[in-house]
C-alpha positions as CSV (number, residue, x, y, z in Angstrom):
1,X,-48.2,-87.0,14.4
2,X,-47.3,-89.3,17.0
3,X,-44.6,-91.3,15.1
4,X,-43.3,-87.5,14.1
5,X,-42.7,-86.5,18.1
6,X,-41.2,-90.0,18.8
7,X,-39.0,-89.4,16.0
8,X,-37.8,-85.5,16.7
9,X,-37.3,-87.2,20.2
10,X,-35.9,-89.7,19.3
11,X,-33.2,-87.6,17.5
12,X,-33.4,-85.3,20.1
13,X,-32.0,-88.1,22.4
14,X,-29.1,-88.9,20.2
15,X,-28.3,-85.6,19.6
16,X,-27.5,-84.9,23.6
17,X,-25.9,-88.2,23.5
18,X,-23.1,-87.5,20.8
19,X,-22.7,-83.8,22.5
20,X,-22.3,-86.1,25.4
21,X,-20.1,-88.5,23.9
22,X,-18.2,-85.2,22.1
23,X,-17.6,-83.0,25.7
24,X,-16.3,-86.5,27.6
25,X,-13.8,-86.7,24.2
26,X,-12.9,-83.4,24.6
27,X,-12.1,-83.7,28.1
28,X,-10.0,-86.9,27.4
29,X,-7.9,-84.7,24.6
30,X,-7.8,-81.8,27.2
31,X,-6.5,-84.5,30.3
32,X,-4.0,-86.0,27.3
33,X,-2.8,-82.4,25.8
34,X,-2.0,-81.2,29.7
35,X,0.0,-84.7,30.2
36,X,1.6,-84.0,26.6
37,X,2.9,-80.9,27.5
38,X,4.4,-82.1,30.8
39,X,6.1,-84.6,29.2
40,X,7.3,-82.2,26.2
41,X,8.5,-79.5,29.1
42,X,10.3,-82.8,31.3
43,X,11.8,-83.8,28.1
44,X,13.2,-79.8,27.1
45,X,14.3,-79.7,30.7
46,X,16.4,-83.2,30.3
47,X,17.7,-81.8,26.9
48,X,18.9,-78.3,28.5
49,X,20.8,-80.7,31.6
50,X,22.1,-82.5,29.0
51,X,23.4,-79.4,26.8
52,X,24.5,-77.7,29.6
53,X,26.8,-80.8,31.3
54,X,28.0,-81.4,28.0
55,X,29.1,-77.6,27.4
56,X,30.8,-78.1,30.7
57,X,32.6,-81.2,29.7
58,X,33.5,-79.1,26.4
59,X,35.1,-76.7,28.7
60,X,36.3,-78.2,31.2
61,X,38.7,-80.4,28.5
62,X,39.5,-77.2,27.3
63,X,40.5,-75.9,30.4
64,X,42.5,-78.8,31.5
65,X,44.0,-78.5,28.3
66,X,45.2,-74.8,28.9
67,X,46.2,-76.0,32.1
68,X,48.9,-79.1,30.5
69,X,49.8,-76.4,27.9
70,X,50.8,-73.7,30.6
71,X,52.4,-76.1,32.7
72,X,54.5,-77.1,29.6
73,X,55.6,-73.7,29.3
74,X,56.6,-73.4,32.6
75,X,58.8,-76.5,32.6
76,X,60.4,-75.4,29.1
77,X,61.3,-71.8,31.1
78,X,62.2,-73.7,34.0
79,X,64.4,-76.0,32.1
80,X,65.9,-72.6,30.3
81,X,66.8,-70.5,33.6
82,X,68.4,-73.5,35.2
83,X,70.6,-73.6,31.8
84,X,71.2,-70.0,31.9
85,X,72.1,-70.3,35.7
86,X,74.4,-73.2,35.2
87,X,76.3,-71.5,32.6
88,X,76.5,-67.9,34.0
89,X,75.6,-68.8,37.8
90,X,79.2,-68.1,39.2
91,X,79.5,-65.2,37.2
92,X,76.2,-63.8,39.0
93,X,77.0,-64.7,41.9
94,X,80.5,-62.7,41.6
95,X,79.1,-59.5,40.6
96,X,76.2,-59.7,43.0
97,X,79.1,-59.6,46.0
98,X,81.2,-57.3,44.4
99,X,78.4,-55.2,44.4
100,X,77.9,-55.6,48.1
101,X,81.1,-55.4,49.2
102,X,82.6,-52.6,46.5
103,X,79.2,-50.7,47.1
């Protein structure tokens, strides 16, 4: 009878020590999920930066692209007007003052 007590205490005593040994592991895996999902949100946050600077290097090419293009443009109507000037300039400049003068 004796021997049966020191043996349901016996595996009494274990028994508190695995629930022991199981809440102290389940802290652990509660300290490591928390840390996890730090790192996890760090690491979403660097990926966003990263999306976002890289969307405004997409458009920011883009842009500077638009820009050479309309600049381009410019220099090819430039380019035209002085032609036009140079070959109808005088003429212009005639019927602007005989405007002026004949009213």
């Amino acid at each position: 009878m004796e021997n049966l007590l020191n043996e349901i205490l016996k595996v009494d005593k274990e028994a508190k020590q695995k629930l022991t040994e199981a809440e102290e592991y389940r802290r652990e895996q509660l300290v490591a999920l928390q840390s996890k999902k730090e790192e996890i949100e760090k690491e979403e946050i660097r990926n966003a930066i990263d999306a976002l600077l890289q969307k405004g290097e997409e458009r920011k090419s883009a842009g500077e692209k638009q820009l050479a293009d309309l600049a381009e443009s410019h220099k090819a109507a430039e380019a035209e007007m002085n032609k036009l000037y140079k070959q109808n300039g005088d003429q212009w400049v005639k019927r602007i003052v005989d405007g002026v003068i004949n009213g």
